[in-house]
N, C-alpha and C positions, 0 to 999 in steps of 0.2 A: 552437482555441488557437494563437498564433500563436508564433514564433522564441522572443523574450523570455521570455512564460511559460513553456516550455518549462527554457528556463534558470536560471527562477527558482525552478520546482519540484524541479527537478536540485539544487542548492545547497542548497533546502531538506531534501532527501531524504538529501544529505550531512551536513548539522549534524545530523540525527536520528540519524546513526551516523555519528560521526569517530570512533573506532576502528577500524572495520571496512575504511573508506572510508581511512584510513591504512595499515593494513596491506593495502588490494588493492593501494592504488598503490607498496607498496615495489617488488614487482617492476618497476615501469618506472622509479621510481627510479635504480631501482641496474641496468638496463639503458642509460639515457641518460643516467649522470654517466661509466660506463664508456666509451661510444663519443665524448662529450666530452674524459675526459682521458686516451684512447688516441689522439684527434689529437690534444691537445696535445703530447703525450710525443713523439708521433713529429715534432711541429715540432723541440723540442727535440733531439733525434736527430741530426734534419736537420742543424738550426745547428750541433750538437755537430762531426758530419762534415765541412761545411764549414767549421767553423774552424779542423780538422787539416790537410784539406787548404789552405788560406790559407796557414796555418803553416810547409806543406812547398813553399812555390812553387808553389801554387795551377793554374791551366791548364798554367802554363808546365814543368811537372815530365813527363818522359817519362823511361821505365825499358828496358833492353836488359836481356835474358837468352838464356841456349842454353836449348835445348828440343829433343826429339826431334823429326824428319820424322814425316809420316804412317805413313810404309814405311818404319820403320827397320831395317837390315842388323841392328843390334843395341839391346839395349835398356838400355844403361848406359853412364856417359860413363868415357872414360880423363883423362888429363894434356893431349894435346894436343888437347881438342876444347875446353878452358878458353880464354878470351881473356888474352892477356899485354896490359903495360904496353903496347908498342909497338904494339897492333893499337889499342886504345884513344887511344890519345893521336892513333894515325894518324887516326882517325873525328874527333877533336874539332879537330884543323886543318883538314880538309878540308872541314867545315862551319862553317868559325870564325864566319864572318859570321851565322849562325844561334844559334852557341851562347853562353849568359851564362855560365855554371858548369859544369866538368864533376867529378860525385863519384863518385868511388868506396870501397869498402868491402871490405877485405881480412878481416874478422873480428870477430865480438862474441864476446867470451870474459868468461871466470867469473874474477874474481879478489878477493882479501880483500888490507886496510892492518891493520895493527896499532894500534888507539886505547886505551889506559888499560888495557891487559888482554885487550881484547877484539877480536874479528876483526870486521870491518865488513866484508859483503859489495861488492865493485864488481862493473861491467859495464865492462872496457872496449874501447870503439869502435875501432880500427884505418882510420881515414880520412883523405880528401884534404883538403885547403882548401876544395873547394868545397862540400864535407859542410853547410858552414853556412848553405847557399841553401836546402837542403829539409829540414833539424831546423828542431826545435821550440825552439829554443837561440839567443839572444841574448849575447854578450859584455857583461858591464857593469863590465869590470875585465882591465887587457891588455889582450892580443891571440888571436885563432886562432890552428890551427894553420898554417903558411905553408910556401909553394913552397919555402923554403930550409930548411925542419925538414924537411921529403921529401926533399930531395935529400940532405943532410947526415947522413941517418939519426938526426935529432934525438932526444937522448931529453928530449920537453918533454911535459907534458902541460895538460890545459885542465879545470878541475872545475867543478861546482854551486857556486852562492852557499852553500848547506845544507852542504856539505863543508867548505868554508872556514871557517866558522863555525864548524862543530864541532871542526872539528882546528886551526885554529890562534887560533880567539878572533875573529878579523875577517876580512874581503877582503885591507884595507890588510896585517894578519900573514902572509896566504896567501901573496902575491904573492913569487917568487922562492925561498918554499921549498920541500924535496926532502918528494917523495912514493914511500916505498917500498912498490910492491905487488909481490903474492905470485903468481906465476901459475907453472903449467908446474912446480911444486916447486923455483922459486927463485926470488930478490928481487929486485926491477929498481930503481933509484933515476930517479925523472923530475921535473923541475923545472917546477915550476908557474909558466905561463907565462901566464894566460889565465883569468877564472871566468866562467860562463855564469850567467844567470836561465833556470832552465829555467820554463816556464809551462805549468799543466794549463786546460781549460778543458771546462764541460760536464760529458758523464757520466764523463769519466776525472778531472777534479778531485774531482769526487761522491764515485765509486769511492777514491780515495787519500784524501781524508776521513774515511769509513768505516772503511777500514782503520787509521788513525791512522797512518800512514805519513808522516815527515817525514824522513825522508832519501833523499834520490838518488844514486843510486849508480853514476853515467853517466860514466865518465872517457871521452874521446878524447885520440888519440896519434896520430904520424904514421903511414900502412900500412906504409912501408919500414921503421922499424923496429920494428912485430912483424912483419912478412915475416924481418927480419935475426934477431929473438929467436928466431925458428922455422926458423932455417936454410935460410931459401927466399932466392935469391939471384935469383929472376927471378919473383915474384908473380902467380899467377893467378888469374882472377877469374869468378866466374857470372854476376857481372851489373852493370851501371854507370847512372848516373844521369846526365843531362841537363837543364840550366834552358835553356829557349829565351830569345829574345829577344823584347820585345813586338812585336808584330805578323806572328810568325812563328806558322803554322797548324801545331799540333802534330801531326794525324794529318797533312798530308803531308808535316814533318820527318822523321816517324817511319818513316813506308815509304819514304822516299829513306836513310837511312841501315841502314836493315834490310836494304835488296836491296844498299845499295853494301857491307854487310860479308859477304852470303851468297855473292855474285859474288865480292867479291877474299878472303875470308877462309878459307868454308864451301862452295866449290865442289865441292873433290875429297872432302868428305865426306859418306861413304857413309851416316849417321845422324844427325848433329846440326846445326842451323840455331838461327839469332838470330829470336827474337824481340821485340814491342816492345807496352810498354803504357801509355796515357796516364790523366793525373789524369781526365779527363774519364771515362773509359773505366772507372776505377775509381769516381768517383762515380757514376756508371750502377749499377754492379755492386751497392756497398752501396745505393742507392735502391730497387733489385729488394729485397734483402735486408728493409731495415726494410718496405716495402711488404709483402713478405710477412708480415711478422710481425705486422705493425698488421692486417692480414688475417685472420688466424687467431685472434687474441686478439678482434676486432671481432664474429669468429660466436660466439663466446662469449659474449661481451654479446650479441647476437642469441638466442641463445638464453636467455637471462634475460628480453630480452622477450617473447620468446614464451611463455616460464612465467610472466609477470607479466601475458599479453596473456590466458592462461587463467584465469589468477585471478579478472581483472576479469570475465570470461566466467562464473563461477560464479557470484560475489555478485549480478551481473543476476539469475541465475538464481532465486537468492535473492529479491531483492528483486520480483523479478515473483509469486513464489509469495506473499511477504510481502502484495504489496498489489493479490491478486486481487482482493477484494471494491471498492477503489476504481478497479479498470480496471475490474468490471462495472457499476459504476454510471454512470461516463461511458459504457460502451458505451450503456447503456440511456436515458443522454441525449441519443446522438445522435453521439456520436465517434466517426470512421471509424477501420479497420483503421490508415490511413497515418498518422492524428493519434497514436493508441498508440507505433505502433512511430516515431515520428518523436521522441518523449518520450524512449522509452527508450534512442534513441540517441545523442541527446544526453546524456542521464545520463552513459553510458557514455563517449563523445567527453572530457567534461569531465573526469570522475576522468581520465583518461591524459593531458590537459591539463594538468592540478594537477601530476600524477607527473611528466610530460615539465618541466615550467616547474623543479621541485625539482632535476630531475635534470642539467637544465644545468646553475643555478645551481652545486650539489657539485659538478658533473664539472669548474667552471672553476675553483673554488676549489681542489681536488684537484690538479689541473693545474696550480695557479701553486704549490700546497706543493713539487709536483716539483720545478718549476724552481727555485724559491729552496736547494732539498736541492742542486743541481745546476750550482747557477751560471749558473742557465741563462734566458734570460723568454723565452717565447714563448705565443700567445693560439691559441686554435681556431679555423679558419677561418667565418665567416659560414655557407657551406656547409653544414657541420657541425652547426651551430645551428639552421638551418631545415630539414635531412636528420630532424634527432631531430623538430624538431617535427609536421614531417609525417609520420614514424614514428608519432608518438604518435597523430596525428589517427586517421592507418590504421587503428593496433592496436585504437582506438576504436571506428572503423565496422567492422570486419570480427568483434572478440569481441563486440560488443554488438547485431551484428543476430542472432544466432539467439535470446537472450534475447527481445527487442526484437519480434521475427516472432511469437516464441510467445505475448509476450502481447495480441498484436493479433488472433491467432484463437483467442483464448477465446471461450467461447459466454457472452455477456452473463450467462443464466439461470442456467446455471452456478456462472457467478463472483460472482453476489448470492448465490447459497445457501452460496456457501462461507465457511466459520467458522476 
């Protein structure tokens, strides 16, 4: 009996129980739509991460912070192990030819406005000018906040299109009126100078979808003056931000600025040094992360094949018991051990074929429900797609040769007397 028939009897043997032959193949089913729309998810991921970082000045973003030494004298910072304005501003001349933006970030604090009755929660930011090169925040109305609201101790502030909207009817209304928030147990008046489009993308638009969340509650102001609201008259900072310039290599910006501020800044300190970390550095980091995750969710699905790769390994079982008397009669015709078990592995090959082929198909379709939930498109890699299907073939040859073996050393006599 050659390949073909083989195949033909397989199918035939399936239409005699589509029942059966539907529920063996759920398990690989619902093992390969899982390892399908776990890469896709995790494409989406992907793109989800790089479009934050894009967002925030992409390569070109490096980050400064204190950190302790390995051997530190002590293990907790005081006031002067903080960096001031002036050790800062001094690093951003001294590289100027290197640097596009430099941001810094005095504080995100908790504060409420007053709308119709009610307290509307805000967040607001405490930043430089240059805050606007690594947000997620576009100006589509005014201006930022600018070098002479820092220096002036400005009290101006910059909102969400959603705020504007809400509290004064339009943009065009926003524009030039006073926003009193409540922070610190008293009321600060700031003049709206500026509205942003803030833009979610991916699984954080998803997420704030879900939530039915439509307010933003993101004010930025100049740092000097919450430094000034807070009685701080010389601003200290843990950690500052840098946009390089294209064609400047961010890991050797970064360690030429790390030893030029641990040398002139961090010398005589006995515990704490600068550190520095790049966007690059950081999408490594969460690429480990999702990677693990798509990992661990992935043996999960693996293990559904494998419960689905038993299954199939039963019903052979089944079916070889089912149709002793027509294994012994081909034996008795003259069909070798390899013709039997070459039958029944194909059977088997195929049902995990059917199930694999379904289980793409869901796993893509799944995978694009995601993304559309999501905001998001991204396809499974080819990879992916021929990983499952020779998963499937595997699960095929390896649960359906012990069936497969057993009914090829039936004793012919045997299996004609059995009823």
């Amino acid at each position: 009996m050659n390949f073909f028939e083989n195949v033909k009897l397989a199918f035939a043997s399936l239409k005699a129980n589509k029942m059966r032959a539907l529920l063996t193949m759920l398990g690989i089913i619902i093992g390969i739509s899982s390892v399908i729309m776990i890469n896709t998810m995790g494409s989406i991921m992907e793109n989800s991460v790089n479009d934050i970082f894009d967002s925030q000045g992409g390569a070109s973003l490096v980050g400064f912070q204190i950190t302790l030494k390995p051997d530190p004298v002590r293990d907790y910072y005081t006031q002067s192990d903080l960096m001031t304005e002036d050790m800062i501003y001094n690093v951003a001349e001294r590289f100027s030819d290197d640097v596009d933006a430099l941001s810094l970030v005095y504080g995100t604090d908790s504060a409420t406005t007053r709308f119709k009755r009610e307290n509307l929660d805000l967040v607001v930011y405490s930043i430089s000018p240059g805050y606007l090169k690594q947000s997620m925040t576009g100006v589509i109305k005014g201006r930022y906040i600018s070098d002479k609201d820092v220096t002036k101790h400005g009290k101006v502030c910059v909102i969400s299109d959603k705020q504007a909207i809400k509290l004064y009817g339009s943009l065009d209304n926003a524009m030039g009126q006073t926003l009193s928030i409540d922070m610190f147990n008293q009321s600060y008046d700031f003049t709206v100078v500026g509205i942003y489009e803030y833009q979610l993308t991916g699984m954080m638009s998803a997420m704030v979808n879900m939530m039915g969340e439509d307010w933003n509650n993101e004010v930025y102001i100049p740092y000097t003056t919450m430094a000034e609201i807070q009685g701080d008259s010389d601003p200290l900072f843990f950690y500052f931000y840098v946009n390089i310039k294209d064609g400047v290599n961010a890991t050797e910006f970064a360690e030429d600025v790390k030893d030029y501020m641990n040398n002139r800044f961090y010398r005589n300190n006995d515990s704490i040094e600068v550190y520095y970390a790049t966007a690059e550095q950081q999408m490594e980091m969460m690429g480990e992360i999702l990677g693990l995750v798509s990992m661990v969710i992935s043996v999960i699905a693996g293990i559904s094949l494998v419960v689905g790769g038993i299954g199939v390994m039963n019903i052979m079982l089944v079916s070889v018991t089912e149709r002793t008397r027509e294994i012994g009669v081909r034996k008795a015709l003259g069909a070798p051990n390899s013709a039997i078990r070459t039958q029944f592995i194909i059977e088997s090959v195929i049902i995990c074929l059917i199930g694999g082929a379904i289980g793409i198909v869901s796993g893509i379709l799944l995978g694009n429900l995601v993304g559309l939930l999501m905001d998001a498109t991204a396809t499974p890699s080819v990879g992916a797609i021929l990983l499952a299907v020779t998963f499937s073939m595997a699960i095929g040859v390896f649960f359906g040769f012990y069936p497969a073996n057993r009914a090829a050393k039936l004793d012919p006599i045997e299996a004609l007397r059995y009823e």
